[in-house]
MARMIGU-772691 format. One record per residue (C-alpha): residue number from 0; x, y, z. Coordinates in pm, 1 decimal, always signed. Example, Ala and Ser with C-alpha at 12.3 -4.5 7.8 and 13.67 -1.06 7.14 Angstrom:
{nr: 0 | X: +1230.0 | Y: -450.0 | Z: +780.0}
{nr: 1 | X: +1367.0 | Y: -106.0 | Z: +714.0}
! end
This chain:
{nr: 0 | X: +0.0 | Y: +0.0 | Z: +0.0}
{nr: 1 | X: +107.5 | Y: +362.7 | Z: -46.9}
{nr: 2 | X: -12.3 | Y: +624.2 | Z: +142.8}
{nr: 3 | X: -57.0 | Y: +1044.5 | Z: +205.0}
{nr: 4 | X: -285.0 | Y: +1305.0 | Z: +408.6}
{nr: 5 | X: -509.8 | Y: +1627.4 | Z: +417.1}
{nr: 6 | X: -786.1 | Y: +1770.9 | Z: +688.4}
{nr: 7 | X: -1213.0 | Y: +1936.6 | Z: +717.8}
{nr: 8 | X: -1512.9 | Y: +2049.2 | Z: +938.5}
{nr: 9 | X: -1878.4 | Y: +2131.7 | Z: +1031.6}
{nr: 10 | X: -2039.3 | Y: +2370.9 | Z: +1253.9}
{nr: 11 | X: -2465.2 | Y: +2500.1 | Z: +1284.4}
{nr: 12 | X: -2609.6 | Y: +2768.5 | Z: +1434.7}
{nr: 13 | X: -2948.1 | Y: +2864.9 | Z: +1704.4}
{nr: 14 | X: -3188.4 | Y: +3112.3 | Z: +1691.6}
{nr: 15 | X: -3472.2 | Y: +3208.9 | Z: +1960.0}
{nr: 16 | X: -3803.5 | Y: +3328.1 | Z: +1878.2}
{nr: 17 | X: -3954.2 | Y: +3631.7 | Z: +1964.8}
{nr: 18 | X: -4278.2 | Y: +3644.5 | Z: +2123.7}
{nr: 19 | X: -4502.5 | Y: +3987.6 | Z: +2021.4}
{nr: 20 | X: -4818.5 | Y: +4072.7 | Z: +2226.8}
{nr: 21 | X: -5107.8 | Y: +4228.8 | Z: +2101.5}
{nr: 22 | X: -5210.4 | Y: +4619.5 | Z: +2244.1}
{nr: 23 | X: -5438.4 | Y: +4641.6 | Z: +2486.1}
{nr: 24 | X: -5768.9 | Y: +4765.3 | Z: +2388.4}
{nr: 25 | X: -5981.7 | Y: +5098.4 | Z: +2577.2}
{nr: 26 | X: -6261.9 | Y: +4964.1 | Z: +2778.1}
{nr: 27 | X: -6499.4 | Y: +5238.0 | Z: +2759.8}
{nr: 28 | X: -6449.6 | Y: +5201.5 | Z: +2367.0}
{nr: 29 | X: -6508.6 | Y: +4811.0 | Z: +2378.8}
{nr: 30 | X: -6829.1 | Y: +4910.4 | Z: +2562.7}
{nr: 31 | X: -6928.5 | Y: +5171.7 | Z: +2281.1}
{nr: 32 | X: -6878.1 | Y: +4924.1 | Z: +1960.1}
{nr: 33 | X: -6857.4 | Y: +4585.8 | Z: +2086.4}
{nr: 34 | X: -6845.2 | Y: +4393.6 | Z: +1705.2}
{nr: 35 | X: -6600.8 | Y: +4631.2 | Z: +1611.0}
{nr: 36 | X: -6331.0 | Y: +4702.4 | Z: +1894.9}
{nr: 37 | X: -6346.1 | Y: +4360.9 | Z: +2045.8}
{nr: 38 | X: -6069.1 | Y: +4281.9 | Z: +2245.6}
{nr: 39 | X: -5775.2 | Y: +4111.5 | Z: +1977.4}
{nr: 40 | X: -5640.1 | Y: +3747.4 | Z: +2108.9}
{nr: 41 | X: -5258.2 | Y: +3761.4 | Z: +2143.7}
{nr: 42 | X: -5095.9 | Y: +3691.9 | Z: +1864.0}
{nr: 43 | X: -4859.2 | Y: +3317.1 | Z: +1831.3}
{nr: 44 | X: -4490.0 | Y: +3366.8 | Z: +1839.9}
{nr: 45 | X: -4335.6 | Y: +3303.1 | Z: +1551.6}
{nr: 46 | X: -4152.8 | Y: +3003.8 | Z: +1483.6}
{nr: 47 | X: -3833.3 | Y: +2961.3 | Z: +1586.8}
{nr: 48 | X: -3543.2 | Y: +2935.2 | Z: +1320.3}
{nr: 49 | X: -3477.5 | Y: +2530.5 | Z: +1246.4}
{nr: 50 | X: -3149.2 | Y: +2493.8 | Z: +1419.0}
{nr: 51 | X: -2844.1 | Y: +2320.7 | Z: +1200.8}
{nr: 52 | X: -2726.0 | Y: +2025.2 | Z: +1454.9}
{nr: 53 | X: -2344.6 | Y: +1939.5 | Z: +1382.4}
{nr: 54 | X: -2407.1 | Y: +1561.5 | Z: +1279.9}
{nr: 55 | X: -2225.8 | Y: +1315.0 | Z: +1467.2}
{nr: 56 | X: -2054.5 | Y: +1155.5 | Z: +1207.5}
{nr: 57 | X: -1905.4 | Y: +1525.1 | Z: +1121.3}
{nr: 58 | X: -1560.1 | Y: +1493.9 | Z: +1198.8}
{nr: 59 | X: -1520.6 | Y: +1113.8 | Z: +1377.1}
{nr: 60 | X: -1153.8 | Y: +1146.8 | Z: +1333.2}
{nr: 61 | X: -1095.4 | Y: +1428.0 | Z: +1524.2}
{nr: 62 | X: -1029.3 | Y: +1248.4 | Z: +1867.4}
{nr: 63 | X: -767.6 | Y: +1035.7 | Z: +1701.5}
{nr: 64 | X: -592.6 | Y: +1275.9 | Z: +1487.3}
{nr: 65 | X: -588.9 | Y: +1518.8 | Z: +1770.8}
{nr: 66 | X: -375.5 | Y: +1304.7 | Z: +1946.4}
{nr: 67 | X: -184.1 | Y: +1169.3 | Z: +1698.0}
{nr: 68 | X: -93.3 | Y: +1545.5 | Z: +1476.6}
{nr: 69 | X: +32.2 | Y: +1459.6 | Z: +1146.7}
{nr: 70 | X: +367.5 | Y: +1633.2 | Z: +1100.1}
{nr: 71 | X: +463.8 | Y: +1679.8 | Z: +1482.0}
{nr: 72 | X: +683.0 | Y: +1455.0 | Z: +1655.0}
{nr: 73 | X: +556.7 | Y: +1124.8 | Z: +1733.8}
{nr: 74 | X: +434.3 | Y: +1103.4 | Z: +2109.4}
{nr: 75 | X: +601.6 | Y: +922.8 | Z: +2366.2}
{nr: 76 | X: +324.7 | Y: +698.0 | Z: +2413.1}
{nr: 77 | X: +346.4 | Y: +431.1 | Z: +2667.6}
{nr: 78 | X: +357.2 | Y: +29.6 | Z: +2606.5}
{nr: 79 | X: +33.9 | Y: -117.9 | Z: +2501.3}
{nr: 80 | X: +146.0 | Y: -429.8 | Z: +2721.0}
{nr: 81 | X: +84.0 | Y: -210.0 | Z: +3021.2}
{nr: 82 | X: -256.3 | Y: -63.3 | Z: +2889.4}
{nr: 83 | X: -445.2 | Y: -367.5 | Z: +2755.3}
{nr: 84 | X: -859.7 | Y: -445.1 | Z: +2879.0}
{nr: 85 | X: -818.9 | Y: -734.2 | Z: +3098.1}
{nr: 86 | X: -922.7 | Y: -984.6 | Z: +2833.8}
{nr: 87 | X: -698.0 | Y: -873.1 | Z: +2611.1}
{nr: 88 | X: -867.4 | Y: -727.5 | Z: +2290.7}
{nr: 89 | X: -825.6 | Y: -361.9 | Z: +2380.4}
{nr: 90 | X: -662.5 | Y: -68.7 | Z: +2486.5}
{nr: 91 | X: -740.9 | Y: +203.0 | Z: +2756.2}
{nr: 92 | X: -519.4 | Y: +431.1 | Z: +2640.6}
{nr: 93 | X: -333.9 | Y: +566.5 | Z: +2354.7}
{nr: 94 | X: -9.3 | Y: +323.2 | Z: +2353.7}
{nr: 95 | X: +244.0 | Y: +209.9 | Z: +2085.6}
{nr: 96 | X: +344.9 | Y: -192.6 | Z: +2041.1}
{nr: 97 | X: +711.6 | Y: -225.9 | Z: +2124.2}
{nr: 98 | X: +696.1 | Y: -500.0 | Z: +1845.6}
{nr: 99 | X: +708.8 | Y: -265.1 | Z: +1569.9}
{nr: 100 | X: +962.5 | Y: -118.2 | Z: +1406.6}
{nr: 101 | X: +1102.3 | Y: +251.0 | Z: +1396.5}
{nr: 102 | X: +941.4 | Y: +342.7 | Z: +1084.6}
{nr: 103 | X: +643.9 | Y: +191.2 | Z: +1122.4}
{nr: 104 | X: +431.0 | Y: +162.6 | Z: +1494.9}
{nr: 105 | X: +122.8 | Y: -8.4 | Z: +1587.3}
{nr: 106 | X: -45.1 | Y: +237.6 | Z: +1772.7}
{nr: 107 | X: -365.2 | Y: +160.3 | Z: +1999.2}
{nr: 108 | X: -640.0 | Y: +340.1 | Z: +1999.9}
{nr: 109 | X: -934.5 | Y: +349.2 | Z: +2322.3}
{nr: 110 | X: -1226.3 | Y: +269.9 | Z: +2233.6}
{nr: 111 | X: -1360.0 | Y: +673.9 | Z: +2311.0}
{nr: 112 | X: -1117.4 | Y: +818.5 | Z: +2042.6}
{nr: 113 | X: -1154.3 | Y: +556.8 | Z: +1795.3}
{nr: 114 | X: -1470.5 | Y: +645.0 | Z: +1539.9}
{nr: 115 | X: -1728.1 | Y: +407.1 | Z: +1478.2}
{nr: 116 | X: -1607.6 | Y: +282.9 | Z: +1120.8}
{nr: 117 | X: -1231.9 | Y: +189.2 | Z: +1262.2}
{nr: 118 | X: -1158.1 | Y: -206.9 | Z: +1241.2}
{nr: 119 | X: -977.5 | Y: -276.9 | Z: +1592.4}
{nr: 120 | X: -784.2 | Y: -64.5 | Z: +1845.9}
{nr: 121 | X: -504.3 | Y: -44.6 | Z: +1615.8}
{nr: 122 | X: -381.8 | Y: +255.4 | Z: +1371.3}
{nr: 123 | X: -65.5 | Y: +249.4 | Z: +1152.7}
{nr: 124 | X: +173.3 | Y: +548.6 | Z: +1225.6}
{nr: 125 | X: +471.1 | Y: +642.0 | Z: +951.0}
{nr: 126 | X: +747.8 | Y: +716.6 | Z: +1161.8}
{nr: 127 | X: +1069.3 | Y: +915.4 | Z: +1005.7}
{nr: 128 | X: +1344.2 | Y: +941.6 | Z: +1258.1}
{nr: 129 | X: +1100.1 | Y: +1063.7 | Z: +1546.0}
{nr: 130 | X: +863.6 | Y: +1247.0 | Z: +1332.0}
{nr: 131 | X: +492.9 | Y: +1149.9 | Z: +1264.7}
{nr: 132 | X: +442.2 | Y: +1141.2 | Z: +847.4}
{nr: 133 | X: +187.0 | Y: +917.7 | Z: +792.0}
{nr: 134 | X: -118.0 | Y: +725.6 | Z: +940.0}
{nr: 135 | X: -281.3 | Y: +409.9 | Z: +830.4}
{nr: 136 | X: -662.8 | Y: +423.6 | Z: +999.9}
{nr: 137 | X: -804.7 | Y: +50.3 | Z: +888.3}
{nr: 138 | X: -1181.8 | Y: +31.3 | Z: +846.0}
{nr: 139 | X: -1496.7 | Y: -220.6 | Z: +794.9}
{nr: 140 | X: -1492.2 | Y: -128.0 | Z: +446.9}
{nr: 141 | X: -1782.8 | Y: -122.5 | Z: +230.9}
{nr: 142 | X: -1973.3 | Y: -216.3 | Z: +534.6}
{nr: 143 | X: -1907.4 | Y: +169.4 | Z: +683.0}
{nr: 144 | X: -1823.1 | Y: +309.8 | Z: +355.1}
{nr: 145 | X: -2105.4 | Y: +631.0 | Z: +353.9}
{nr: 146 | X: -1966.3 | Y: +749.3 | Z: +776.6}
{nr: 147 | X: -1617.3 | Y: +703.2 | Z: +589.8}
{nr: 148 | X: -1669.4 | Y: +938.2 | Z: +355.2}
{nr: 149 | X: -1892.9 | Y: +1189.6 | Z: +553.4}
{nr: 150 | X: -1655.9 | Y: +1221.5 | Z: +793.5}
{nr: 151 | X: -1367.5 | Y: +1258.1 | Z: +548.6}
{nr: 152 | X: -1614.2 | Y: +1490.0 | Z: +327.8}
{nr: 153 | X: -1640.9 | Y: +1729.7 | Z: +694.1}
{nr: 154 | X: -1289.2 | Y: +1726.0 | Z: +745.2}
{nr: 155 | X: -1144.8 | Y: +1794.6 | Z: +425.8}
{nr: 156 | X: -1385.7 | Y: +1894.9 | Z: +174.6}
{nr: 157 | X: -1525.0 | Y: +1750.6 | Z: -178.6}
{nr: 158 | X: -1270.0 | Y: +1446.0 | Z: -264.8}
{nr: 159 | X: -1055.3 | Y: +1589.9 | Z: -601.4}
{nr: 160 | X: -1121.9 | Y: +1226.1 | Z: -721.3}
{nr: 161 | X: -1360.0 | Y: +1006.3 | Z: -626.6}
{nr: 162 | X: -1514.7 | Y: +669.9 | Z: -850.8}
{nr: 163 | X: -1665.1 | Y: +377.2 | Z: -846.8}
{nr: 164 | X: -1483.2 | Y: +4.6 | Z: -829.5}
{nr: 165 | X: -1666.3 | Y: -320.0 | Z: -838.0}
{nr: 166 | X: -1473.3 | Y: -601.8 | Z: -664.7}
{nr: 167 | X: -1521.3 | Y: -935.3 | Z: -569.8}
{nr: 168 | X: -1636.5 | Y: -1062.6 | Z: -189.3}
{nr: 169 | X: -1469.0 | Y: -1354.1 | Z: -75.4}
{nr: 170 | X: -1788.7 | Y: -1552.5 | Z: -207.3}
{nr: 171 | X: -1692.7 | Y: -1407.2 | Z: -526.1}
{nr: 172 | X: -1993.2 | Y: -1212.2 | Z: -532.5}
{nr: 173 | X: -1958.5 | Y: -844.5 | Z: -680.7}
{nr: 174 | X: -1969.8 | Y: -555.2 | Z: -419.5}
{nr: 175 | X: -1950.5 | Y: -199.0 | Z: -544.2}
{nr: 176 | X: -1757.5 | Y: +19.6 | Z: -381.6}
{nr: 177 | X: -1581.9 | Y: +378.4 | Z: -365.7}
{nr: 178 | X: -1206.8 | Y: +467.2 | Z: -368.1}
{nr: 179 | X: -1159.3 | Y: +853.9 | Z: -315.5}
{nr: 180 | X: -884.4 | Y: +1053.0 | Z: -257.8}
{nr: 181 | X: -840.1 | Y: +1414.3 | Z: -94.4}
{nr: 182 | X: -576.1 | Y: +1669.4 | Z: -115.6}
{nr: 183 | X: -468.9 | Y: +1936.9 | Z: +149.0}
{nr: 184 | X: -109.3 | Y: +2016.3 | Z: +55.2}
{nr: 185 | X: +123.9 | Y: +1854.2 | Z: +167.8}
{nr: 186 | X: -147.8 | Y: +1613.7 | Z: +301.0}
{nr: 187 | X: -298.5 | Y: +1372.6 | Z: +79.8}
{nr: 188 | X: -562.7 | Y: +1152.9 | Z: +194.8}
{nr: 189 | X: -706.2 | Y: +828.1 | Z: +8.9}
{nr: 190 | X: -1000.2 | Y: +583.8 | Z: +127.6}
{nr: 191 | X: -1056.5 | Y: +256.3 | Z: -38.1}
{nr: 192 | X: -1178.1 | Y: -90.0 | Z: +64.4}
{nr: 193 | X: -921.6 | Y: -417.2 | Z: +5.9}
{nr: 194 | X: -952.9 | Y: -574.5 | Z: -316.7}
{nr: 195 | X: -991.5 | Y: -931.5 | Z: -234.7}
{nr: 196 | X: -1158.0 | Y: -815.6 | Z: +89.8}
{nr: 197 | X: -1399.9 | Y: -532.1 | Z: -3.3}
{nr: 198 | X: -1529.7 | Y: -560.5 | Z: +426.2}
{nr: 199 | X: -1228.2 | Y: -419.3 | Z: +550.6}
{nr: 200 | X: -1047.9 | Y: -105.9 | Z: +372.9}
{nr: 201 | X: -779.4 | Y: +173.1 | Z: +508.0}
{nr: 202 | X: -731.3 | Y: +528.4 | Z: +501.1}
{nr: 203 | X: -444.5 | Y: +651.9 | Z: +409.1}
{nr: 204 | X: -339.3 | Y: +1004.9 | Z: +568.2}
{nr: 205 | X: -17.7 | Y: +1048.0 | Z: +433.4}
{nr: 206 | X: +278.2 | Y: +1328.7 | Z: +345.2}
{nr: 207 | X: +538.7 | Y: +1314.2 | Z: +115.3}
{nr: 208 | X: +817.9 | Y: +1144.9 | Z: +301.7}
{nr: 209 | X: +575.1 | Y: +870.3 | Z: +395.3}
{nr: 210 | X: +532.9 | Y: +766.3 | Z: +57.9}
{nr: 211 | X: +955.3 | Y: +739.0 | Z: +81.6}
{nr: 212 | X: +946.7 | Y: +542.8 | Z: +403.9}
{nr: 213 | X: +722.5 | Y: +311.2 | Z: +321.1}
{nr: 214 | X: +927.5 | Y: +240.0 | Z: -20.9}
{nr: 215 | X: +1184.6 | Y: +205.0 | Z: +159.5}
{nr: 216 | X: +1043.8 | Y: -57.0 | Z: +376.4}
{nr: 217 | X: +887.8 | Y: -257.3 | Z: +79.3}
{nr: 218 | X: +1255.4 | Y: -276.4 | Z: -47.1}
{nr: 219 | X: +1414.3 | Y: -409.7 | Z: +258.5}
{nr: 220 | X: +1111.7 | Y: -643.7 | Z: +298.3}
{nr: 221 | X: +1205.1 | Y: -773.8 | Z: -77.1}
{nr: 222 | X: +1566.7 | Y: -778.7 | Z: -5.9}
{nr: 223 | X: +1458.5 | Y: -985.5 | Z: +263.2}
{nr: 224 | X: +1260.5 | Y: -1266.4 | Z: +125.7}
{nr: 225 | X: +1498.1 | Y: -1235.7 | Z: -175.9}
{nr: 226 | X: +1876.2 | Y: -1154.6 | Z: -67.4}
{nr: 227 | X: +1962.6 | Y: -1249.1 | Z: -473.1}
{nr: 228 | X: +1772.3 | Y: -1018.5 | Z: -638.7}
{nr: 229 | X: +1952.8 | Y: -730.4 | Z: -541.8}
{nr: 230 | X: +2294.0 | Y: -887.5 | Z: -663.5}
{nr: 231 | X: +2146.4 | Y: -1032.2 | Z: -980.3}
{nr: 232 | X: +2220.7 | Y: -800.8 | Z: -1323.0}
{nr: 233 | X: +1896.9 | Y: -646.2 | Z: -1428.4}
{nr: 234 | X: +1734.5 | Y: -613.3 | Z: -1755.5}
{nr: 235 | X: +1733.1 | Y: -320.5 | Z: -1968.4}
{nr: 236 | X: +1443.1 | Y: -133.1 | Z: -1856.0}
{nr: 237 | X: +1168.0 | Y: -10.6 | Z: -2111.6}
{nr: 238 | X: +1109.4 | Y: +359.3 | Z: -2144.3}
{nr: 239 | X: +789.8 | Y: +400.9 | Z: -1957.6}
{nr: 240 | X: +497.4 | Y: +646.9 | Z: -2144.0}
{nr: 241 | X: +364.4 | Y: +882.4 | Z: -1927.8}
{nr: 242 | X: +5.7 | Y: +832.1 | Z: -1853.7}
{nr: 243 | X: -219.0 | Y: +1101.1 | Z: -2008.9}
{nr: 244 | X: -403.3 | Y: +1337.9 | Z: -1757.6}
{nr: 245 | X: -677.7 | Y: +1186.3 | Z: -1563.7}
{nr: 246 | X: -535.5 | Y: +830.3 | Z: -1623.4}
{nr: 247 | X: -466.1 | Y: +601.2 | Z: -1408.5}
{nr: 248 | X: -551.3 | Y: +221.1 | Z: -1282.6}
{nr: 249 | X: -726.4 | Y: +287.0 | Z: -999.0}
{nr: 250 | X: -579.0 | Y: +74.6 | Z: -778.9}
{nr: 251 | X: -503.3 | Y: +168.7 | Z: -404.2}
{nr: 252 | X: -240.9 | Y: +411.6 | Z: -387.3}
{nr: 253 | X: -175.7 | Y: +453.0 | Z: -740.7}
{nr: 254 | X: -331.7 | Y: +789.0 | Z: -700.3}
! end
């Protein structure tokens, strides 16, 4: 996967209504024209403005990227060992998994900060040296697709590409879904559900070096599980045509 980041909000407003009475009318006039200067009922108050309620799926991301700021240094967050639920499956407190490596940190999310479409207590952060580049938010998917989007539509705007991809569930049924990206420079942001999985999906909230970290790991990872290939001569490479504008194969991260 490949990844960058951007940011967006919602706000409404109140109004009270104002409640005019009607003027009193002259007895002594009443008594002189009865039909005609009859005392006037008081008049309804108007109704009051509808008020604009901030939905709550405006900005769900806003507890966890508040505490996890996208181009600050990375917290100092404590072990996740020492902040698990006692059966196990969950966090009470932002925490980092001393498994991980530097570049790249489980981080775990409570339950309060995490919004409703995240899949488990765990984000992805893109570390460089001790700086915070990148974050990887993994979510049910199609299953929560529209909050996904609402929220990322409050936070950062109308999506400067946004389609439609039909994949395959894993009964090989066809699920439609949407991969959309956002841009708040140097941010980049990009939602999309897993190809051969279309129930669980990421977000990608990325900047520039984190696209270069996480090449970097994907290389050592090769190197890895292939210590020849880097040795071995390479072929000539082909000149590669530059896609036209608006091209492009859709794919996650390929954006």
């Amino acid at each position: 996967m490949r990844f960058q980041l951007a940011g967006l909000a919602v706000a409404g407003f109140t109004a009270a209504g104002v409640l005019a009475a009607a003027p009193a009318v002259h007895a002594a006039s009443a008594a002189a024209a009865p039909s005609a200067n009859a005392a006037k009922p008081a008049s309804a108050p108007p109704a009051a403005p509808s008020t604009a309620t901030t939905s709550p799926e405006a900005d769900l991301l806003a507890p966890l990227l508040g505490a996890l700021k996208i181009g600050n240094p990375m917290p100092d967050l404590p072990d996740c060992a020492d902040k698990r639920t006692p059966d196990g499956t969950d966090v009470t407190a932002f925490c980092v998994e001393v498994r991980g490596d530097g570049a790249m940190r489980q981080v775990g999310v409570p339950r309060k900060q995490r919004p409703a479409f995240m899949d488990g207590p765990h984000a992805l952060a893109v570390v460089d040296r001790n700086a915070l580049v990148g974050l990887i938010v993994p979510t049910d998917g199609v299953r929560s697709e529209q909050s996904t989007l609402r929220t990322l539509t409050a936070r950062y705007g109308k999506p400067f590409r946004e389609e439609q991809v039909a994949l395959l569930d894993k009964d090989g049924k066809s699920v439609n879904s949407v991969h959309a990206g956002w841009m708040q420079a140097p941010l980049t942001v990009e939602v999309y559900s897993i190809p051969d999985d279309p129930d669980t999906g990421s977000i990608e909230l990325l900047l520039p070096r984190a696209r270069t970290v996480m090449a970097q790991k994907d290389a050592a990872i090769t190197q890895q599980l292939n210590p020849g290939a880097a040795s071995a001569p390479s072929a000539p490479k082909a000149v590669a045509q530059k896609p036209k504008k608006g091209e492009g194969d859709g794919k996650p991260g390929s954006w």
